[in-house]
C-alpha atoms as a printed R data frame, in Angstrom:
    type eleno elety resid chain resno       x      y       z
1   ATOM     1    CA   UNK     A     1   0.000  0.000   0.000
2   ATOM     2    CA   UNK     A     2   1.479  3.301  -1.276
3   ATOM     3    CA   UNK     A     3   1.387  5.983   1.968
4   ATOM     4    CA   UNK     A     4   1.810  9.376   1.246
5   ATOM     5    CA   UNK     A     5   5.299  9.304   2.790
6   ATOM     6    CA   UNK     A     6   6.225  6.789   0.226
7   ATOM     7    CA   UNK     A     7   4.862  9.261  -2.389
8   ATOM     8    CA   UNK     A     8   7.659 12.006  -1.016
9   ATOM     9    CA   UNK     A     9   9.930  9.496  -1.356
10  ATOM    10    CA   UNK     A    10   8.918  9.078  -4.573
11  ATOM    11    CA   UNK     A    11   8.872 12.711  -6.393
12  ATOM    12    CA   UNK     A    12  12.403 12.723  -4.372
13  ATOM    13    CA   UNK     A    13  13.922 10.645  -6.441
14  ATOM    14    CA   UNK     A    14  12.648 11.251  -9.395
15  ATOM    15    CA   UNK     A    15  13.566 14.877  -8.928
16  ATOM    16    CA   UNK     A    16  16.766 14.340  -7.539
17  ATOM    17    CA   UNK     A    17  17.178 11.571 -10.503
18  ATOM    18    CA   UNK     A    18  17.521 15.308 -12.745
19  ATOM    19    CA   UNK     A    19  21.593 15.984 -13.066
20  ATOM    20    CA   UNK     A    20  20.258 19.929 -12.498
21  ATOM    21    CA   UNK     A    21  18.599 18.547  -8.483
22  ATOM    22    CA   UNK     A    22  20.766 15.937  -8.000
23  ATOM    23    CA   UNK     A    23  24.093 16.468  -8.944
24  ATOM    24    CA   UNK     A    24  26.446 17.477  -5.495
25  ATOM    25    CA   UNK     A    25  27.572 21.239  -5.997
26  ATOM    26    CA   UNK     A    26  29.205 23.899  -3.544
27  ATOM    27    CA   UNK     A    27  27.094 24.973  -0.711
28  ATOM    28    CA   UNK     A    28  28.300 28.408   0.445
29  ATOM    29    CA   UNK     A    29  30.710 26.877   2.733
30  ATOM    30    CA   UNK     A    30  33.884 26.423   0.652
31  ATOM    31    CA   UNK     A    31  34.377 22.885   1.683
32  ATOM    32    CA   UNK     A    32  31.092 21.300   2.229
33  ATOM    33    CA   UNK     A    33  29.058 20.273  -1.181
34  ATOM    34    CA   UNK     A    34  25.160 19.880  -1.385
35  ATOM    35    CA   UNK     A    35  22.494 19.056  -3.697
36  ATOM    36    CA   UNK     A    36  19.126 21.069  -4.160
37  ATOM    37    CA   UNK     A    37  16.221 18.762  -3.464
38  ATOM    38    CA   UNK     A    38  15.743 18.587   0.933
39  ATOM    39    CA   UNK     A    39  12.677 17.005   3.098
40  ATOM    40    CA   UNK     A    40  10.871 18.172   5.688
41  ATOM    41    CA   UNK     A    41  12.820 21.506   5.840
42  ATOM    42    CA   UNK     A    42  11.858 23.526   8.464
43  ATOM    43    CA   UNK     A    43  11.153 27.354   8.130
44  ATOM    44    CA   UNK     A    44  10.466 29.760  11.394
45  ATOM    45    CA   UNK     A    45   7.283 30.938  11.578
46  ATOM    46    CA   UNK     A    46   6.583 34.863  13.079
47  ATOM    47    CA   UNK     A    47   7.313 33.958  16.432
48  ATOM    48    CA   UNK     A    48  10.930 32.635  16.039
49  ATOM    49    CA   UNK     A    49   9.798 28.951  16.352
50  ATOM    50    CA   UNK     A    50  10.254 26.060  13.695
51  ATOM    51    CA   UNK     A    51   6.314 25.059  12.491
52  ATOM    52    CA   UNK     A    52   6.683 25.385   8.779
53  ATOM    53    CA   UNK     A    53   7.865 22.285   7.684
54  ATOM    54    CA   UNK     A    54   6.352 21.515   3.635
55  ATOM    55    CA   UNK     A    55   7.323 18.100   2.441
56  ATOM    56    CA   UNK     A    56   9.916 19.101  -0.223
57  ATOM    57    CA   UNK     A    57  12.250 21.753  -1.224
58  ATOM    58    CA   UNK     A    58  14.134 22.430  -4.025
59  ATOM    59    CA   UNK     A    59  16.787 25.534  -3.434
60  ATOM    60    CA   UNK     A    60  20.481 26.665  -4.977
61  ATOM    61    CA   UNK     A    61  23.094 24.851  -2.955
62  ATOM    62    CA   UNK     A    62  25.275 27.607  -2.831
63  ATOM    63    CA   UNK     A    63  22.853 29.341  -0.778
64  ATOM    64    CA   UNK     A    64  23.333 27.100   1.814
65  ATOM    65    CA   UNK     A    65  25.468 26.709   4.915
66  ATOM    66    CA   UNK     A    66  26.019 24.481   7.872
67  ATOM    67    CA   UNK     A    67  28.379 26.253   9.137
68  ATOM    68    CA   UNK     A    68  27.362 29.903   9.344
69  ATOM    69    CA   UNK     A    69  24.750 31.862   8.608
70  ATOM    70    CA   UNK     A    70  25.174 33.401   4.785
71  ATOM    71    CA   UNK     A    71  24.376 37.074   6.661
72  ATOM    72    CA   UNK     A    72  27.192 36.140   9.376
73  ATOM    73    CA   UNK     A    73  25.082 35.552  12.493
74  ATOM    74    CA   UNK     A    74  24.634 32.134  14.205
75  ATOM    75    CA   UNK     A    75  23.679 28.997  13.093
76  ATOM    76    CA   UNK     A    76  19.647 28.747  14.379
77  ATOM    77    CA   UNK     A    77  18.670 25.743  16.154
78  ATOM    78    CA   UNK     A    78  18.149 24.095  12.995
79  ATOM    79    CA   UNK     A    79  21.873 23.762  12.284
80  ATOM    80    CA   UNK     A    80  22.130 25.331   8.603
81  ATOM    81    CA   UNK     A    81  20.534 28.574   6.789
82  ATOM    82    CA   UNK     A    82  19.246 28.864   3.364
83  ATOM    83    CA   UNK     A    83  18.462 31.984   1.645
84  ATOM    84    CA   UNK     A    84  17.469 32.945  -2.163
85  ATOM    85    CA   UNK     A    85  14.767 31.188  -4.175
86  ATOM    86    CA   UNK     A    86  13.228 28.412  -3.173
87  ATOM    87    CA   UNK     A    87  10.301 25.717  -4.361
88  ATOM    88    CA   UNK     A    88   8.012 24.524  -1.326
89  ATOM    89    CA   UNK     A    89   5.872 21.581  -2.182
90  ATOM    90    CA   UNK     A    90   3.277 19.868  -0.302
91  ATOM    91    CA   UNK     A    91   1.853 16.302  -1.227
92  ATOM    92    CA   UNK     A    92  -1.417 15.181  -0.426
93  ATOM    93    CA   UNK     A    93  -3.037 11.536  -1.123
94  ATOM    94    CA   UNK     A    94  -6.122 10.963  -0.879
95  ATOM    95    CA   UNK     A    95  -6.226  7.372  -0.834
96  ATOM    96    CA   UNK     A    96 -10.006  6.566   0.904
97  ATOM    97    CA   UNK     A    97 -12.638  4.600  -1.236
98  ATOM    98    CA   UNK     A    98 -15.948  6.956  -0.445
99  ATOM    99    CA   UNK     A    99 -16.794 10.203   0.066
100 ATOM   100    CA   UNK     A   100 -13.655 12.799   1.112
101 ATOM   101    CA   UNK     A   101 -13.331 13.339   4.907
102 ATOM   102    CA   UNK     A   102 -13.547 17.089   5.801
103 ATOM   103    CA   UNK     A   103 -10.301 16.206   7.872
104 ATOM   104    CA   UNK     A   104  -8.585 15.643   4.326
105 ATOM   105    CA   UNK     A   105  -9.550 19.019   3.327
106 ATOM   106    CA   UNK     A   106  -8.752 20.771   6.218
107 ATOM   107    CA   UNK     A   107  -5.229 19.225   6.110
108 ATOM   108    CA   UNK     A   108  -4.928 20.429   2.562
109 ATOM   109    CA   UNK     A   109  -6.363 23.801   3.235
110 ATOM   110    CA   UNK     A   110  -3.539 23.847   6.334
111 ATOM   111    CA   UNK     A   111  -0.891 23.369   3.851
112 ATOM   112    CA   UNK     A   112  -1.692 26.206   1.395
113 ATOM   113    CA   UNK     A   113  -2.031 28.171   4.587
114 ATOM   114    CA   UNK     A   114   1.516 27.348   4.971
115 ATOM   115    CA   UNK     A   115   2.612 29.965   2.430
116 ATOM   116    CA   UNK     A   116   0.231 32.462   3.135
117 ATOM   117    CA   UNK     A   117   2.382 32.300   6.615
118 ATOM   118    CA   UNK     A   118   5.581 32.315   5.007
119 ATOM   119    CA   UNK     A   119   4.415 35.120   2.683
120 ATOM   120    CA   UNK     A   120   3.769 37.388   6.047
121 ATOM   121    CA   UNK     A   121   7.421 37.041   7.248
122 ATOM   122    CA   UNK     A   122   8.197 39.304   3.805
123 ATOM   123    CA   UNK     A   123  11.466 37.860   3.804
124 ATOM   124    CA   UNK     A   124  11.610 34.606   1.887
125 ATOM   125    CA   UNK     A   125  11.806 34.136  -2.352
126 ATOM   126    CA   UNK     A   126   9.718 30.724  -2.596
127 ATOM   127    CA   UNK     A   127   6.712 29.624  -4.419
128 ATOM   128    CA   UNK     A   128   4.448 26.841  -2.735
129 ATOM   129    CA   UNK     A   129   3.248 24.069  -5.085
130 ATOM   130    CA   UNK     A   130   0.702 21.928  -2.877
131 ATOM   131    CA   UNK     A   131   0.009 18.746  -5.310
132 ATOM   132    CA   UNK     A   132  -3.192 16.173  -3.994
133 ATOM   133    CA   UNK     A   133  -3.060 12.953  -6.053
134 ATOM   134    CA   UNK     A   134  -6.529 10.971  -5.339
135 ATOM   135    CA   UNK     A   135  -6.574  7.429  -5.774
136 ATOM   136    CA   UNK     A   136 -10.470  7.171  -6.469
137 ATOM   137    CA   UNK     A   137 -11.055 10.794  -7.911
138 ATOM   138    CA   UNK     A   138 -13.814 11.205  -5.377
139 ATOM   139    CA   UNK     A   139 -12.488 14.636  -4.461
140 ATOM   140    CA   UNK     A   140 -11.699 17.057  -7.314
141 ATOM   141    CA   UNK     A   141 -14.699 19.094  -7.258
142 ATOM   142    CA   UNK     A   142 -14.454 19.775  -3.388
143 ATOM   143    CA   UNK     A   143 -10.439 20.180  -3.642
144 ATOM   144    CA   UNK     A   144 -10.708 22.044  -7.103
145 ATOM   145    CA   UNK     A   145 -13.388 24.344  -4.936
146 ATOM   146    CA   UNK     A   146 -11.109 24.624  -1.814
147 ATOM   147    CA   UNK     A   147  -7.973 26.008  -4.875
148 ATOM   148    CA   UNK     A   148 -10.473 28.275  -6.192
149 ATOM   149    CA   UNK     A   149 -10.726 29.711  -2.808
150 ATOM   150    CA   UNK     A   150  -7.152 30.192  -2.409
151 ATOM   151    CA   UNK     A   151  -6.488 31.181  -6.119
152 ATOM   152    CA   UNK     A   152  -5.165 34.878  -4.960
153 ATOM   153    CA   UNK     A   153  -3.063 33.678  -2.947
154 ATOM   154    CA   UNK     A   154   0.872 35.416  -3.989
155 ATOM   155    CA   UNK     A   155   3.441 32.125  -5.209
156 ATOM   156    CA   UNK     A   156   1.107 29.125  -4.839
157 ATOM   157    CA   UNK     A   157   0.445 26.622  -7.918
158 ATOM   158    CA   UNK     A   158  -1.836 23.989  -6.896
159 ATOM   159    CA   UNK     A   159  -2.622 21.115  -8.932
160 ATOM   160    CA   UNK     A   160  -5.363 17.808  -8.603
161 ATOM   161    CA   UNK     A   161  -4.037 14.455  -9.607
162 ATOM   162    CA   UNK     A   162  -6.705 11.992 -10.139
163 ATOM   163    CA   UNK     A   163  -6.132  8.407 -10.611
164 ATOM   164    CA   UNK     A   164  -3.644  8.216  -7.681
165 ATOM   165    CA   UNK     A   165   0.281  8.940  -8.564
166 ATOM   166    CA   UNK     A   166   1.756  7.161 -11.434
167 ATOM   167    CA   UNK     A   167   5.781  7.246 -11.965
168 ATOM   168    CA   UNK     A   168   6.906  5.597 -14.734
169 ATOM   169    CA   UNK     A   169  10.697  5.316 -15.883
C-alpha cells in the first residue's frame, strides 16, 4: 500500500534523478558540497519557532550553509541557513474509497495556509506548489473548490491528480 510518505519518497527521487537537483555542488561553505532537493525543511514561523515544515524543497546549494549563517550571524537551532529562491511543495493523497473526509480538506487547506504564513514574514523568495493525487477521484470538485478559494493567494500553484500517482521510468 502506497502511503503518502512513500509518495515524497517518490517525487524525491525522481527529482533528484535530474543531473540539475541531483548532482552534489558547492554549498556556500567552501568545503562542504550539497544538492538542491531537501525534506521536511523547516522554516520559522513569526514567532521565532520552527512550524513550517512543507514536504519538499528544491533551493540553490550555494545558498546554503552548515556552518554559518550566509548574513554572518549564528547557526539557528536548525543547524544550517538557506536563503534565495526556493520551491516549497506539499503532497497530499487521498487514498479513501468513499466520500472525502472534511479532515482531508482541512489538512490540505492547512498546507496552502503554509505559504500564506511564510508570505507574512516578507522575507523569503519561494513559491508553494501543494500537489493532492486521489486514488479514487472522489475529491476534485471539493479540492478544485477549496484552490479556487485560495487562487489569490501570492506564489502558490496547486494542482489535482486523479487516478492516484503514477511514476513511470
Amino acid at each position: 500500500m502506497l502511503t503518502e510518505s512513500d509518495l515524497k519518497c517518490q517525487v524525491y527521487s525522481n527529482l533528484i534523478a535530474v543531473p540539475e537537483f541531483g548532482r552534489f555542488q558547492d554549498t556556500f561553505d567552501p568545503e562542504v558540497s550539497g544538492i538542491s532537493v531537501h525534506t521536511e525543511t523547516k522554516f520559522f514561523d513569526s514567532r521565532g519557532l520552527l512550524r513550517q515544515a512543507p514536504d519538499l524543497v528544491i533551493t540553490s546549494p550555494s545558498r546554503l550553509s552548515i556552518k554559518t549563517r550566509i548574513d554572518g550571524e549564528a547557526l539557528p537551532s536548525k543547524g544550517f541557513h538557506f536563503d534565495g529562491s526556493a520551491i516549497l511543495i506539499e503532497l497530499k493523497f487521498l487514498k479513501k474509497d468513499g466520500r472525502l473526509a472534511a479532515t482531508d480538506l482541512g489538512k490540505i487547506e492547512q498546507d496552502i495556509l503554509k505559504g500564506e504564513t511564510l508570505n507574512r514574514r516578507g522575507d523569503l523568495d519561494f513559491h508553494l506548489f501543494v500537489a493532492v493525487f486521489d486514488r479514487f477521484v472522489h475529491g476534485q470538485e471539493p479540492v478544485n473548490d477549496l484552490f479556487l478559494h485560495h487562487r489569490n493567494q501570492e506564489n502558490l500553484t496547486c494542482r489535482y491528480f486523479p487516478g492516484g500517482p503514477s511514476f513511470r521510468a
